[in-house]
Backbone as CSV, one residue per row, in Angstrom:
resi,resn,N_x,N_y,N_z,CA_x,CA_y,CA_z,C_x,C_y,C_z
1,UNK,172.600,100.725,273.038,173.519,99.631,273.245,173.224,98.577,272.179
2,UNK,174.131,98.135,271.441,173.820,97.151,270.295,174.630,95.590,270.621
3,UNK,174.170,94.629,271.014,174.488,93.236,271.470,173.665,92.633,269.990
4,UNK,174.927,91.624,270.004,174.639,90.354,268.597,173.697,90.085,269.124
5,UNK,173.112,88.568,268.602,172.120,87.395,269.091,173.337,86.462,269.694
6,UNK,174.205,86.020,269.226,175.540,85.644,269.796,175.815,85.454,271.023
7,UNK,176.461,86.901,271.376,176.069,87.635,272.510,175.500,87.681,273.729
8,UNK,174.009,87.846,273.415,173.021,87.527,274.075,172.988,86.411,274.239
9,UNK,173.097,85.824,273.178,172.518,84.365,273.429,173.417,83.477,275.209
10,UNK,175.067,83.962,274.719,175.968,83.559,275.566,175.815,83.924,276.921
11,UNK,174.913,85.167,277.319,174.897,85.796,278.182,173.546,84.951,279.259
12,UNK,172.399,84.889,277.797,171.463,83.744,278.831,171.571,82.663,278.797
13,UNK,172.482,82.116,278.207,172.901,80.889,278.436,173.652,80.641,279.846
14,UNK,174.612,81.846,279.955,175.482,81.636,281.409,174.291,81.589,282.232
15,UNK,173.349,82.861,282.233,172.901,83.229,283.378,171.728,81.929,284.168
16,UNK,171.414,81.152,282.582,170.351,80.083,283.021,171.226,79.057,283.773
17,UNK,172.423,78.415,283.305,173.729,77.787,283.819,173.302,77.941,285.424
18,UNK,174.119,79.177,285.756,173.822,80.000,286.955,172.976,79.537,287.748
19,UNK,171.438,79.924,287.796,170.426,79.903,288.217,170.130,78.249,288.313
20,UNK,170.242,77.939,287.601,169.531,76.205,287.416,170.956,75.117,288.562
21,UNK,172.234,75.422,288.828,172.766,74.985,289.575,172.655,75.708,291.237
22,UNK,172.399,76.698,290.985,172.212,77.715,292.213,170.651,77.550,293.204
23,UNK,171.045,76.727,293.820,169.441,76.709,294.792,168.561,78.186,295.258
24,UNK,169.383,79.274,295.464,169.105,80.167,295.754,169.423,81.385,294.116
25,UNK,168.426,81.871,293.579,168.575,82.237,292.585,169.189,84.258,292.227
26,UNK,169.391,84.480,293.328,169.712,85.831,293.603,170.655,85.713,294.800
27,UNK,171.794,84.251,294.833,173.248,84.900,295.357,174.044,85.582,294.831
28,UNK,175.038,86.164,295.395,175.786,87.524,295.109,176.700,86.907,294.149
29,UNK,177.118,85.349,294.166,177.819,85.056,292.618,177.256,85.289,291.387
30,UNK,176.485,84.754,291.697,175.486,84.711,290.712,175.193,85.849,289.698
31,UNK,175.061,86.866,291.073,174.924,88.138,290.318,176.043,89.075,289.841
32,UNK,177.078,88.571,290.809,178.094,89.353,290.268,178.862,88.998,288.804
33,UNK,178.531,87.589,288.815,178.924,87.275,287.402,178.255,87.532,286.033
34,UNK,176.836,87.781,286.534,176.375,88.021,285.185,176.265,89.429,284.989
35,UNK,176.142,90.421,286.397,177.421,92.019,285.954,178.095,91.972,285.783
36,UNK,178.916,91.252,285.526,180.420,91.394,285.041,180.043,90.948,283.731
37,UNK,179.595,89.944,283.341,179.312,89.823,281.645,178.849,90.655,281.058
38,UNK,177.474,91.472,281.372,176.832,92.587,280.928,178.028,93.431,281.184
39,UNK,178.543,94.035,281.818,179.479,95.189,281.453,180.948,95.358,280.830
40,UNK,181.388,93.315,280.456,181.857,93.433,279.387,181.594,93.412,278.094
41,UNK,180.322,93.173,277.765,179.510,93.733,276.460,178.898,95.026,276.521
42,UNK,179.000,95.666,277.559,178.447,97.252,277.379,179.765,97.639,276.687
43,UNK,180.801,97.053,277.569,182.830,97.687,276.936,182.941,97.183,275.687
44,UNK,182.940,96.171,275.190,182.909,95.423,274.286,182.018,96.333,273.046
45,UNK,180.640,96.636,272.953,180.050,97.485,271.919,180.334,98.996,271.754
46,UNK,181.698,99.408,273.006,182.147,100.585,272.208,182.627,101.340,270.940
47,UNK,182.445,101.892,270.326,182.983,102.332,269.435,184.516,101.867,269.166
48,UNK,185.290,102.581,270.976,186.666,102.115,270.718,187.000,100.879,270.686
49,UNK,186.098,99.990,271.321,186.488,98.853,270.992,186.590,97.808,269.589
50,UNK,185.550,98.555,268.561,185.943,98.427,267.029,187.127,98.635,266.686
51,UNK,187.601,99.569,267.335,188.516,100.917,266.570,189.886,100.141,267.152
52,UNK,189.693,99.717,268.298,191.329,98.905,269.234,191.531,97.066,268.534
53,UNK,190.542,96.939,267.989,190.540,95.451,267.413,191.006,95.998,265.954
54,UNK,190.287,97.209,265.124,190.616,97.212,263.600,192.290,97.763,263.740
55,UNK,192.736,98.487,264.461,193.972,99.855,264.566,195.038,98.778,265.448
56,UNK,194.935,98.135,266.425,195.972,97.836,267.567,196.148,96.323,267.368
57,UNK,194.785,95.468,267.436,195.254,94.358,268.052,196.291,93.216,266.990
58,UNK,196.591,93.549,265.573,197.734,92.964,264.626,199.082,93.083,265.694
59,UNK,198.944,94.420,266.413,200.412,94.409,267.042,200.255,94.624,268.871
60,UNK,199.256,94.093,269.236,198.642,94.632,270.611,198.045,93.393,271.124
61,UNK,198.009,92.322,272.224,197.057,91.727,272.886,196.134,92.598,273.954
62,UNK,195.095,92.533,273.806,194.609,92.786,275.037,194.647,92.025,276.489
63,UNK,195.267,90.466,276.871,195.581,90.286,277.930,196.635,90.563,278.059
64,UNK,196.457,91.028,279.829,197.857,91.423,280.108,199.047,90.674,280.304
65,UNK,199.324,89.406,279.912,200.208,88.680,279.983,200.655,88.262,278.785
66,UNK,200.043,88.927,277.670,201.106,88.657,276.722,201.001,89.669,275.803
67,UNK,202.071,89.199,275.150,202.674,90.471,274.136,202.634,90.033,272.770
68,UNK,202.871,91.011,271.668,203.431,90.689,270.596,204.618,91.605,270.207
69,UNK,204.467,92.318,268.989,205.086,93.179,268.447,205.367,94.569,269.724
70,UNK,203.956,94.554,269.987,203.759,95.716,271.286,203.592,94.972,272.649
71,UNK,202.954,95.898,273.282,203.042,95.158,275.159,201.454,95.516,274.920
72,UNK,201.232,94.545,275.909,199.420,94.482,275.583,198.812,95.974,276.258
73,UNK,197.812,95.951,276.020,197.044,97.140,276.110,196.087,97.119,277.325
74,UNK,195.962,96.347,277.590,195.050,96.158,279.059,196.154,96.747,280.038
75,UNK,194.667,97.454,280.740,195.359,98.078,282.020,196.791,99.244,281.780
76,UNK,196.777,99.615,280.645,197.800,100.571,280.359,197.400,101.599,281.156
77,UNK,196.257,102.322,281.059,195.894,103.457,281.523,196.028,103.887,282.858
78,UNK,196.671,105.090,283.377,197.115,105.352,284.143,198.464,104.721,285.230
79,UNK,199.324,104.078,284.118,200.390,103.759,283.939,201.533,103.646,283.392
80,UNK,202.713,103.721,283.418,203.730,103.601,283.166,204.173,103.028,282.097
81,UNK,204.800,104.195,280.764,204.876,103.008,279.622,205.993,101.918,279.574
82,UNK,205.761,100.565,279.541,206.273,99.708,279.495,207.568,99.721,278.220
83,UNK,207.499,100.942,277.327,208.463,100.826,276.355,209.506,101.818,276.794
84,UNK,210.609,101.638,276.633,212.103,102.696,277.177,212.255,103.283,276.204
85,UNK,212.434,104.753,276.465,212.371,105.892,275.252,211.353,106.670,275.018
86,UNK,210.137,106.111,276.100,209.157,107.204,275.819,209.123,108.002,276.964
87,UNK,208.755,109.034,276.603,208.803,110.413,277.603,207.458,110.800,278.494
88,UNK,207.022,109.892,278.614,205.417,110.202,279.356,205.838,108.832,280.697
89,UNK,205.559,110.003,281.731,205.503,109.383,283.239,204.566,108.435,283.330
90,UNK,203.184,108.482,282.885,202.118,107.920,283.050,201.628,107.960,281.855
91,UNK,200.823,106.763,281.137,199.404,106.860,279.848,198.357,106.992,280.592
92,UNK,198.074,108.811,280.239,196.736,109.490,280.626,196.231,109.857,279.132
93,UNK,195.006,110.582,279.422,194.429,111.210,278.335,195.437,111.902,277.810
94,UNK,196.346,113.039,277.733,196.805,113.683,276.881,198.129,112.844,276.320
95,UNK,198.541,111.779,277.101,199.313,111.546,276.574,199.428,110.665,275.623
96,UNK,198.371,109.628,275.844,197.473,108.476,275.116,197.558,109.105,273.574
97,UNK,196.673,110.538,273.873,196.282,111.261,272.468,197.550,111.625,271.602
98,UNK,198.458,112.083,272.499,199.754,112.670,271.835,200.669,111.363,271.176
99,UNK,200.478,110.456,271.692,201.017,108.554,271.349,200.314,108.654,270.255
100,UNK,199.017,108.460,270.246,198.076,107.718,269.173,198.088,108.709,268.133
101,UNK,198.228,110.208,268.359,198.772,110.563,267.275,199.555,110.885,266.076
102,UNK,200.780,110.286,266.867,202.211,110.623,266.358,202.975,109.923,266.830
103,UNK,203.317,108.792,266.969,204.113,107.882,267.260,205.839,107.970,267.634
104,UNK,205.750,107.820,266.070,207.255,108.327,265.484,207.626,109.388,265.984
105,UNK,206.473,110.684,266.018,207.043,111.578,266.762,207.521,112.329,267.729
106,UNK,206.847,111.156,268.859,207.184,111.231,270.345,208.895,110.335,270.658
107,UNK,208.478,109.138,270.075,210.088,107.955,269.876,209.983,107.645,268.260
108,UNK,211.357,108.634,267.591,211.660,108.262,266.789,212.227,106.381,266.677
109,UNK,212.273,106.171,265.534,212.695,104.647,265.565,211.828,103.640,266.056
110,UNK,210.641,103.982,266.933,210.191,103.071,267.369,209.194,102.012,266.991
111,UNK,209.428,100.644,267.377,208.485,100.111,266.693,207.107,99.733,266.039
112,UNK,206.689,100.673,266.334,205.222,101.123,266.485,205.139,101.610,265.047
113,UNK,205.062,100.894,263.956,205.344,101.777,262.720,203.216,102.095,262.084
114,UNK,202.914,102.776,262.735,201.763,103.112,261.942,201.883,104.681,261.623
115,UNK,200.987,105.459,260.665,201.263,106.885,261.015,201.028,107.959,262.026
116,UNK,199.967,106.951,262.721,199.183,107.915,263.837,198.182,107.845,262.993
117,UNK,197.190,108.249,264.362,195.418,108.138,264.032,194.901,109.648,264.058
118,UNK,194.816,110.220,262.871,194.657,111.664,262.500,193.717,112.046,263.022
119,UNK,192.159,111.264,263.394,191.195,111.919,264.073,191.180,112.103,265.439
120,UNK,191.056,113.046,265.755,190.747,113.193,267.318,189.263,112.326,268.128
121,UNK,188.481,112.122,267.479,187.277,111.409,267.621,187.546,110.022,268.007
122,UNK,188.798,109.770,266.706,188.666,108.396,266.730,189.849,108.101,267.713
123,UNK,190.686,108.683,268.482,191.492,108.714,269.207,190.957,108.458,270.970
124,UNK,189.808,109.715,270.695,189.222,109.611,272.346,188.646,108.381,272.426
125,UNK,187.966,108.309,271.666,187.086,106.537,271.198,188.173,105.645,272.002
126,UNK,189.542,105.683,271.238,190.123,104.185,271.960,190.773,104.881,273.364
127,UNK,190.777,105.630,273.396,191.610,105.803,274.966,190.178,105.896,276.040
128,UNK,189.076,106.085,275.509,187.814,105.789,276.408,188.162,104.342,276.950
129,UNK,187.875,103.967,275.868,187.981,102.552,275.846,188.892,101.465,276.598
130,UNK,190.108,102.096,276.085,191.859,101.657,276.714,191.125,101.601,278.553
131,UNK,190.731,103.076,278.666,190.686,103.638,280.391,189.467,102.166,281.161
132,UNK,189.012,101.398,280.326,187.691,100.728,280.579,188.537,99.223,280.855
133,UNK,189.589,98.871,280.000,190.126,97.195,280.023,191.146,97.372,281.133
Protein backbone atom coordinates (compact mmCIF):
# COMPACT_ATOMS: atom_id res chain seq x y z
CA UNK A 1 0.00 0.00 0.00
CA UNK A 2 1.74 3.32 -0.93
CA UNK A 3 0.22 6.62 1.06
CA UNK A 4 1.99 10.24 0.46
CA UNK A 5 3.23 12.03 3.71
CA UNK A 6 0.23 14.30 2.66
CA UNK A 7 -1.95 11.73 3.11
CA UNK A 8 -0.93 10.45 6.12
CA UNK A 9 -0.30 13.37 7.43
CA UNK A 10 -4.28 14.31 6.83
CA UNK A 11 -5.26 11.11 8.16
CA UNK A 12 -3.43 11.78 11.72
CA UNK A 13 -4.33 14.88 11.77
CA UNK A 14 -8.20 13.89 11.58
CA UNK A 15 -7.70 11.08 13.79
CA UNK A 16 -5.84 13.32 16.62
CA UNK A 17 -8.91 16.04 15.89
CA UNK A 18 -11.08 13.00 16.79
CA UNK A 19 -9.60 11.72 19.84
CA UNK A 20 -8.61 15.07 21.55
CA UNK A 21 -12.48 16.31 21.28
CA UNK A 22 -13.81 12.80 22.07
CA UNK A 23 -13.76 12.06 25.92
CA UNK A 24 -14.01 8.53 25.22
CA UNK A 25 -11.27 7.61 22.72
CA UNK A 26 -12.58 4.35 21.03
CA UNK A 27 -16.36 5.56 20.19
CA UNK A 28 -17.82 3.98 17.22
CA UNK A 29 -17.61 7.61 15.43
CA UNK A 30 -14.64 7.94 15.94
CA UNK A 31 -13.77 4.84 14.58
CA UNK A 32 -15.89 4.64 11.93
CA UNK A 33 -14.56 7.72 10.53
CA UNK A 34 -11.15 7.11 10.52
CA UNK A 35 -12.20 3.54 8.56
CA UNK A 36 -13.69 5.24 6.30
CA UNK A 37 -10.59 7.51 5.63
CA UNK A 38 -8.18 4.60 5.61
CA UNK A 39 -10.27 2.81 3.06
CA UNK A 40 -10.57 5.75 0.99
CA UNK A 41 -6.82 5.84 0.61
CA UNK A 42 -6.53 2.07 0.34
CA UNK A 43 -9.26 3.04 -3.01
CA UNK A 44 -7.57 6.00 -3.70
CA UNK A 45 -3.76 4.18 -4.17
CA UNK A 46 -5.26 1.87 -6.73
CA UNK A 47 -3.78 1.49 -9.74
CA UNK A 48 -7.28 2.25 -11.28
CA UNK A 49 -7.54 5.04 -9.57
CA UNK A 50 -4.37 6.63 -11.46
CA UNK A 51 -5.70 5.26 -14.52
CA UNK A 52 -9.68 6.93 -13.86
CA UNK A 53 -8.03 10.44 -12.95
CA UNK A 54 -5.28 10.19 -16.11
CA UNK A 55 -8.17 8.41 -18.88
CA UNK A 56 -11.82 9.74 -17.47
CA UNK A 57 -11.86 12.50 -15.18
CA UNK A 58 -11.24 15.61 -18.31
CA UNK A 59 -14.75 14.22 -19.22
CA UNK A 60 -16.03 12.30 -15.96
CA UNK A 61 -16.70 13.69 -12.25
CA UNK A 62 -16.46 11.33 -9.78
CA UNK A 63 -19.34 12.85 -7.55
CA UNK A 64 -22.42 11.71 -8.21
CA UNK A 65 -24.13 14.86 -8.63
CA UNK A 66 -22.45 16.25 -11.22
CA UNK A 67 -21.60 15.94 -14.63
CA UNK A 68 -19.61 17.17 -17.40
CA UNK A 69 -19.10 16.12 -20.89
CA UNK A 70 -20.04 12.50 -19.38
CA UNK A 71 -22.32 11.48 -16.29
CA UNK A 72 -20.12 10.94 -13.35
CA UNK A 73 -18.68 7.72 -12.62
CA UNK A 74 -19.43 7.04 -9.07
CA UNK A 75 -21.64 4.39 -8.30
CA UNK A 76 -22.03 3.39 -12.01
CA UNK A 77 -21.36 -0.13 -11.30
CA UNK A 78 -23.97 -2.39 -11.32
CA UNK A 79 -26.21 0.01 -12.91
CA UNK A 80 -28.01 1.33 -15.51
CA UNK A 81 -26.33 3.40 -18.18
CA UNK A 82 -27.41 6.79 -17.74
CA UNK A 83 -26.65 7.47 -21.59
CA UNK A 84 -29.68 6.51 -24.30
CA UNK A 85 -28.32 4.37 -27.05
CA UNK A 86 -26.39 2.12 -25.16
CA UNK A 87 -27.23 -1.48 -25.23
CA UNK A 88 -26.11 -2.82 -21.84
CA UNK A 89 -28.98 -3.39 -19.15
CA UNK A 90 -26.55 -2.95 -16.40
CA UNK A 91 -22.43 -1.64 -16.12
CA UNK A 92 -20.97 -5.00 -15.04
CA UNK A 93 -17.62 -6.40 -15.68
CA UNK A 94 -18.11 -7.46 -19.21
CA UNK A 95 -19.78 -4.75 -20.12
CA UNK A 96 -17.62 -2.00 -18.46
CA UNK A 97 -14.75 -3.92 -20.52
CA UNK A 98 -16.65 -4.01 -23.81
CA UNK A 99 -17.43 0.20 -23.14
CA UNK A 100 -13.87 0.89 -22.18
CA UNK A 101 -12.85 -0.82 -25.04
CA UNK A 102 -14.60 0.39 -27.89
CA UNK A 103 -16.73 3.06 -27.40
CA UNK A 104 -17.65 4.14 -30.75
CA UNK A 105 -18.22 0.72 -31.24
CA UNK A 106 -20.89 -0.16 -28.98
CA UNK A 107 -22.78 3.74 -29.75
CA UNK A 108 -21.67 4.96 -32.81
CA UNK A 109 -21.73 8.91 -32.67
CA UNK A 110 -21.35 9.02 -29.23
CA UNK A 111 -19.84 11.44 -27.23
CA UNK A 112 -17.35 9.70 -25.65
CA UNK A 113 -14.72 10.44 -28.33
CA UNK A 114 -11.58 8.53 -27.03
CA UNK A 115 -10.35 5.32 -28.92
CA UNK A 116 -10.84 2.85 -26.27
CA UNK A 117 -8.33 1.55 -23.77
CA UNK A 118 -6.50 -1.30 -25.75
CA UNK A 119 -5.18 -3.02 -22.62
CA UNK A 120 -7.10 -5.40 -20.89
CA UNK A 121 -4.98 -4.86 -17.64
CA UNK A 122 -5.49 -1.47 -17.79
CA UNK A 123 -9.22 -1.83 -18.26
CA UNK A 124 -9.81 -4.33 -15.23
CA UNK A 125 -7.67 -1.77 -13.19
CA UNK A 126 -10.47 0.92 -13.70
CA UNK A 127 -13.56 -1.16 -13.53
CA UNK A 128 -11.92 -2.69 -10.15
CA UNK A 129 -11.82 0.46 -9.19
CA UNK A 130 -15.21 2.03 -10.81
CA UNK A 131 -16.89 -1.33 -8.65
CA UNK A 132 -15.09 0.39 -5.30
CA UNK A 133 -16.60 4.43 -5.70
Amino acid sequence: MHFTIKTLTVVLCTFISLTACDQNKNTPSSQGIISSSLQALQRDSQPGAALVKKKCISCHYLNRHLTKVGPSLKGIFGHAPSISGVPFAIWNEKTLDQWLANPTGIKPNTLMAMPGIKSKKQRKAIIDYLKQI
